[in-house]
C-alpha positions as CSV (number, residue, x, y, z in Angstrom):
1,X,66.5,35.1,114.4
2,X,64.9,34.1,111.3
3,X,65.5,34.7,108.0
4,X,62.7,37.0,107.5
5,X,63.7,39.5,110.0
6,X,67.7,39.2,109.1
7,X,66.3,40.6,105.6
8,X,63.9,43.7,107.5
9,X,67.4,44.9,109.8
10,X,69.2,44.6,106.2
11,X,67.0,46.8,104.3
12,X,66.6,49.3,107.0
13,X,70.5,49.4,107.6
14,X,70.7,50.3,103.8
15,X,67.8,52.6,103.7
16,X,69.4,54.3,106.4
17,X,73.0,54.1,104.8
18,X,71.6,55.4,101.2
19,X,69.3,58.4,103.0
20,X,70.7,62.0,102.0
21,X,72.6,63.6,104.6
22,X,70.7,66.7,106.1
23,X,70.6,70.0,104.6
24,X,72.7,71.3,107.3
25,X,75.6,68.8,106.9
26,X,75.5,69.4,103.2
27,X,76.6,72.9,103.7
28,X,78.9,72.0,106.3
29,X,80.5,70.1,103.8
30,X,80.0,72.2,101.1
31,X,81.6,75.1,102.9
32,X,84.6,73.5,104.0
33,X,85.1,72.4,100.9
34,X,84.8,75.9,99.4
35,X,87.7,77.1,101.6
36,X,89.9,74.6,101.1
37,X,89.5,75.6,97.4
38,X,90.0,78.6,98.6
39,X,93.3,78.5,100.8
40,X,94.7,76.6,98.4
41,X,94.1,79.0,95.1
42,X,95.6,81.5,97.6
43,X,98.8,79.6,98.2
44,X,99.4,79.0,94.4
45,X,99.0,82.7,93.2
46,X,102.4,83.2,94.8
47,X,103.8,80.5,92.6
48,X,102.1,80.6,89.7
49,X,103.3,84.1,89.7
50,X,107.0,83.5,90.0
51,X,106.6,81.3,87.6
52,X,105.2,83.1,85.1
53,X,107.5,86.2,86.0
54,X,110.8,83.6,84.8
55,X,109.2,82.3,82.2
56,X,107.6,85.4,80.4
57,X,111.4,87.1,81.0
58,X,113.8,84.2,80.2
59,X,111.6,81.8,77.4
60,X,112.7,84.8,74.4
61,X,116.4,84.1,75.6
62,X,116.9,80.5,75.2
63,X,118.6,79.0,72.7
64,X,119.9,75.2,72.2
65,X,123.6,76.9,72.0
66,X,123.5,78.1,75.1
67,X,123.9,74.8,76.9
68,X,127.3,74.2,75.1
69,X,128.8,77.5,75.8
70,X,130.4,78.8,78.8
71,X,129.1,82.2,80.8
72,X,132.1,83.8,78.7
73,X,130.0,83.1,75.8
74,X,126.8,84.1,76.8
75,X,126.1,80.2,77.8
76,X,125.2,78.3,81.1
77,X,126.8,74.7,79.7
78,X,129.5,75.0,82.5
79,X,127.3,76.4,85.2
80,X,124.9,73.5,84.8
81,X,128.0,71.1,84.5
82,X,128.7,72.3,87.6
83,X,125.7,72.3,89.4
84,X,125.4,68.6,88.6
85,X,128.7,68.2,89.6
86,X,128.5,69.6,92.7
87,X,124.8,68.2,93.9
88,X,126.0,64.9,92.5
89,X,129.7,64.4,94.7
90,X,126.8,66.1,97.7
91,X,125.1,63.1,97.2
92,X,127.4,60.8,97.6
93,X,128.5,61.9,100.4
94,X,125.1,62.5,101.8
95,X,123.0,59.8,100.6
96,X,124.7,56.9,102.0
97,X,125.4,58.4,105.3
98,X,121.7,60.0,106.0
99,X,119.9,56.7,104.9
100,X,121.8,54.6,107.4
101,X,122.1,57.2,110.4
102,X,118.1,57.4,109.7
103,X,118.0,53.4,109.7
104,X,120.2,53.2,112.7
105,X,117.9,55.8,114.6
106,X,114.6,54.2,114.0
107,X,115.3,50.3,114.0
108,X,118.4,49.9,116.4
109,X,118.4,53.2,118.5
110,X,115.5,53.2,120.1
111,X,116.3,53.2,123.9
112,X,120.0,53.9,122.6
113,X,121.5,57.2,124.4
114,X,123.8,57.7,122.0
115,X,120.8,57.8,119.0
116,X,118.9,60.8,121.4
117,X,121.8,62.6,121.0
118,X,122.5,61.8,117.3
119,X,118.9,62.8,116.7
120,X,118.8,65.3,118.8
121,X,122.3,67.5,116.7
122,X,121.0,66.2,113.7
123,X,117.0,68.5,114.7
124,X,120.0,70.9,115.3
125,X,121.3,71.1,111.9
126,X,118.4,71.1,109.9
127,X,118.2,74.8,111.5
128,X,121.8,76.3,111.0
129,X,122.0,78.9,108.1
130,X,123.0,77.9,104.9
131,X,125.9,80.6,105.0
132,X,127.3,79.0,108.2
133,X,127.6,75.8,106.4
134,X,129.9,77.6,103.8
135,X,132.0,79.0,106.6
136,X,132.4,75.7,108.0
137,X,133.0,74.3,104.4
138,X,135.8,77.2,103.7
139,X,137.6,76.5,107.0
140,X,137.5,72.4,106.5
141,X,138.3,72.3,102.8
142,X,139.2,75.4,100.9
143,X,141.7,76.9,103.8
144,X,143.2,73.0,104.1
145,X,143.2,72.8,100.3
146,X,144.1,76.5,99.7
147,X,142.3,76.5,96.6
148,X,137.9,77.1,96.0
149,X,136.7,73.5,94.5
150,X,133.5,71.6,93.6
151,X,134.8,69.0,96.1
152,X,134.5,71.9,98.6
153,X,130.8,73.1,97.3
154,X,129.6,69.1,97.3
155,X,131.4,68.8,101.0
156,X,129.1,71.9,102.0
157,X,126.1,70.8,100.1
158,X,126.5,67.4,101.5
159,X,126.2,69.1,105.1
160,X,122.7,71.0,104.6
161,X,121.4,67.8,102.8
162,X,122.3,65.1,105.3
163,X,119.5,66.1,108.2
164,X,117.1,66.0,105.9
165,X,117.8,62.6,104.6
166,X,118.5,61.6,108.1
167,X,115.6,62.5,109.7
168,X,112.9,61.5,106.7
169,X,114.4,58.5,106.4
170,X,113.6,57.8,110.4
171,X,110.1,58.9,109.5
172,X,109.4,56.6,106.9
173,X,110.6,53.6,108.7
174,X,108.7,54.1,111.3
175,X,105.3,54.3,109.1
176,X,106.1,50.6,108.8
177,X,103.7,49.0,110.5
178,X,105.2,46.4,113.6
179,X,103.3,43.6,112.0
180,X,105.5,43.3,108.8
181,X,108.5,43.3,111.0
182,X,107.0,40.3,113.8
183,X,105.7,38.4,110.5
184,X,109.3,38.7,109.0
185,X,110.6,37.7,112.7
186,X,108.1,34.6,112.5
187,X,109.4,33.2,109.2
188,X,112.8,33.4,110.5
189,X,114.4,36.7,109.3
190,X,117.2,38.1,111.6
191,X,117.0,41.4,112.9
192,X,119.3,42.7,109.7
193,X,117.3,40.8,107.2
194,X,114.1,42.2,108.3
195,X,115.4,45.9,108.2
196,X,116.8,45.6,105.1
197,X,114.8,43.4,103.0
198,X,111.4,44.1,104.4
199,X,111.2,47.3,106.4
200,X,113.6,49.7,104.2
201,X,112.0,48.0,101.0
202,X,108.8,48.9,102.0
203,X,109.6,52.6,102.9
204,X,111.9,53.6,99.5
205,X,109.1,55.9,98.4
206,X,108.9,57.9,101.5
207,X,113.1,57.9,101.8
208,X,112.9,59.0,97.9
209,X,110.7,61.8,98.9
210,X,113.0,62.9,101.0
211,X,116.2,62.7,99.2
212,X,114.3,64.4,96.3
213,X,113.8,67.2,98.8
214,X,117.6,67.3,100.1
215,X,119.0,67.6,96.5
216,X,116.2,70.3,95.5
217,X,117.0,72.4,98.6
218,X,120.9,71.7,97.9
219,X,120.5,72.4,93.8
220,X,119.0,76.0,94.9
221,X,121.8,76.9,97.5
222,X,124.0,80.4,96.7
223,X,125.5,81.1,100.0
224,X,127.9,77.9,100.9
225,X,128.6,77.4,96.7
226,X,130.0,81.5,97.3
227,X,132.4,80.1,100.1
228,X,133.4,77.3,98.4
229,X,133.6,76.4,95.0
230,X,133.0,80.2,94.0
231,X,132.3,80.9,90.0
232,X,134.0,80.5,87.0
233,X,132.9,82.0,83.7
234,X,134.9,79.2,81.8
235,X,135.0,75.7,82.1
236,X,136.5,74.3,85.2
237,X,139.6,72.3,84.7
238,X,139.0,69.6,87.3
239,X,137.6,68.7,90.6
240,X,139.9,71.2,92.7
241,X,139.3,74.5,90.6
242,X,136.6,76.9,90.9
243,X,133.4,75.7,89.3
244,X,130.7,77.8,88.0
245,X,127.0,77.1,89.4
246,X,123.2,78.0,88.3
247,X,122.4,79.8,91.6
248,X,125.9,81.4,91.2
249,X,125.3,82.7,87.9
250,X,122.2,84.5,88.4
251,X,123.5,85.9,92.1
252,X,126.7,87.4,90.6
253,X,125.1,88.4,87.1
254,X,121.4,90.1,88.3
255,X,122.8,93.2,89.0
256,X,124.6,93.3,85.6
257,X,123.8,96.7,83.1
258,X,124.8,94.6,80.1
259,X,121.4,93.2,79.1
260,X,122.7,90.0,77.6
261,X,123.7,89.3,81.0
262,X,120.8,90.2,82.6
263,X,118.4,87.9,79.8
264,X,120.7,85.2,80.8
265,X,119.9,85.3,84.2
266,X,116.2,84.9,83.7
267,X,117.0,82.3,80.8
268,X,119.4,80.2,83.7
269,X,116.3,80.3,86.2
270,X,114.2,78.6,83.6
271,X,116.9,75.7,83.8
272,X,117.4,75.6,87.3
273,X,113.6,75.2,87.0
274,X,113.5,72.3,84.3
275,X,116.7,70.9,86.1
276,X,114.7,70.1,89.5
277,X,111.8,69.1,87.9
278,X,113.4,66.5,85.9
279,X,114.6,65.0,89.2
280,X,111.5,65.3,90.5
281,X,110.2,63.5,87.2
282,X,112.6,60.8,87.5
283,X,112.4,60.0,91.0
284,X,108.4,59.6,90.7
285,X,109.0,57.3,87.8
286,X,111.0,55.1,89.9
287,X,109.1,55.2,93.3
288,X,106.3,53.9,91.0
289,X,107.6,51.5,89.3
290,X,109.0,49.9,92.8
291,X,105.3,50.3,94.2
């Protein structure tokens, strides 16, 4: 073929490349467009809503005070002490746990029968009501200890947030394509090396995601933090008292006729709020700055 006619199949393969789509699938386009638009205005009304609702009620309320004074005092310092508190000993006990159940499930269990089964209790208990979880939690811990404690609120928190860790941490390992793992094979990395340094590396900001979503879903719990660590309107002494909560503290004080109360509650939802979304914040941060 000569060079003559290599340049003619060029310039019609752009001509045809660069030529407006027809009228028809414009509109197509257009239209599908529109309702996305749409459906998706539609699904933010419902938030946008609530959010307004919590701010327009609890912004007049807050005051820098407040988050050095107890509920006593017409304060959330100790509820949001104990939120982190609780969420954080959760974590711990979670974290660790989920992310290598999840790594064990996608990278060594494959044809294991013992990782269907894992995987298959684990689908289980991303199901099972929260307030079941504090049952469990009240029979393992507070009847054992005899006492309500944050150690028993993180111990229940802990159990609604590990499937979730467990089972997006098996998803984002196996987004990983094969080829990284047979490339990391070729230059010689074992089996443990290649999981670890190359395959849970690469999938950190799809495991983040999911923690992030296990500790949001576990800092809004009421019902197992009612079985277990219970409220307190003071501060809590230690680990093994009870331990006041932001969910807690607007479940037991919504209802309340005194109106300080009841601005309080509004004013604790905006925290609970900012509280989430500065984990949120954080997380992002760092999944970035690993990308």
């Amino acid at each position: 073929m000569s060079g003559y006619q290599q340049s003619e199949i060029e310039e019609s393969l752009a001509t045809e490349l660069y030529k407006p789509l027809p009228t028809a699938r414009l509109l197509f386009t257009y239209g599908m467009n529109a309702i996305a638009f749409a459906f998706t205005g539609l699904a933010l009304i419902p938030l946008l809503s609530i959010l307004w609702e919590i701010l327009n009620r609890g912004i007049s309320g807050l005051k820098p005070d407040m988050f050095v004074k107890s509920v006593i005092d017409y304060g959330f310092g100790n509820a949001i002490l104990g939120t982190v508190t609780i969420v954080g000993i959760a974590s711990l006990l979670s974290i660790p746990v989920g992310m290598l159940t999840g790594i064990f499930l996608a990278e060594f269990g494959q044809t294991n029968p013992t990782a269907r089964v894992v995987r298959f209790i684990t689908t289980i208990l991303t199901g099972v009501p929260s307030i079941v979880v504090g049952v469990f939690a009240y029979g393992v811990i507070v009847l054992v200890t005899k006492g309500f404690s944050a150690i028993a609120g993180g111990f229940a928190l802990a159990a609604i947030m590990l499937p979730v860790i467990v089972l997006t941490t098996e998803e984002a390992l196996k987004l990983i394509p094969v080829e990284q793992r047979l490339a990391s094979a070729a230059l010689g990395g074992t089996r443990f090396q290649t999981t670890f340094r190359i395959v849970v590396t690469a999938a950190i900001p799809g495991i983040t995601t999911g923690i992030l979503l296990a500790v949001a879903r576990a800092a809004g719990e009421t019902a197992p933090l009612l079985f277990t660590a219970l409220f307190s309107l003071d501060w809590s002494a230690d680990l093994l008292s009870p331990t006041a909560s932001l969910p807690v503290l607007i479940f037991n004080l919504y209802n309340d006729p005194d109106p300080q109360k009841n601005q309080l509650v509004w004013t604790t939802s905006i925290v609970l709020l900012g509280l989430v979304l500065c984990v949120s914040l954080v997380s992002r941060l760092v999944t970035r700055k690993r990308k």
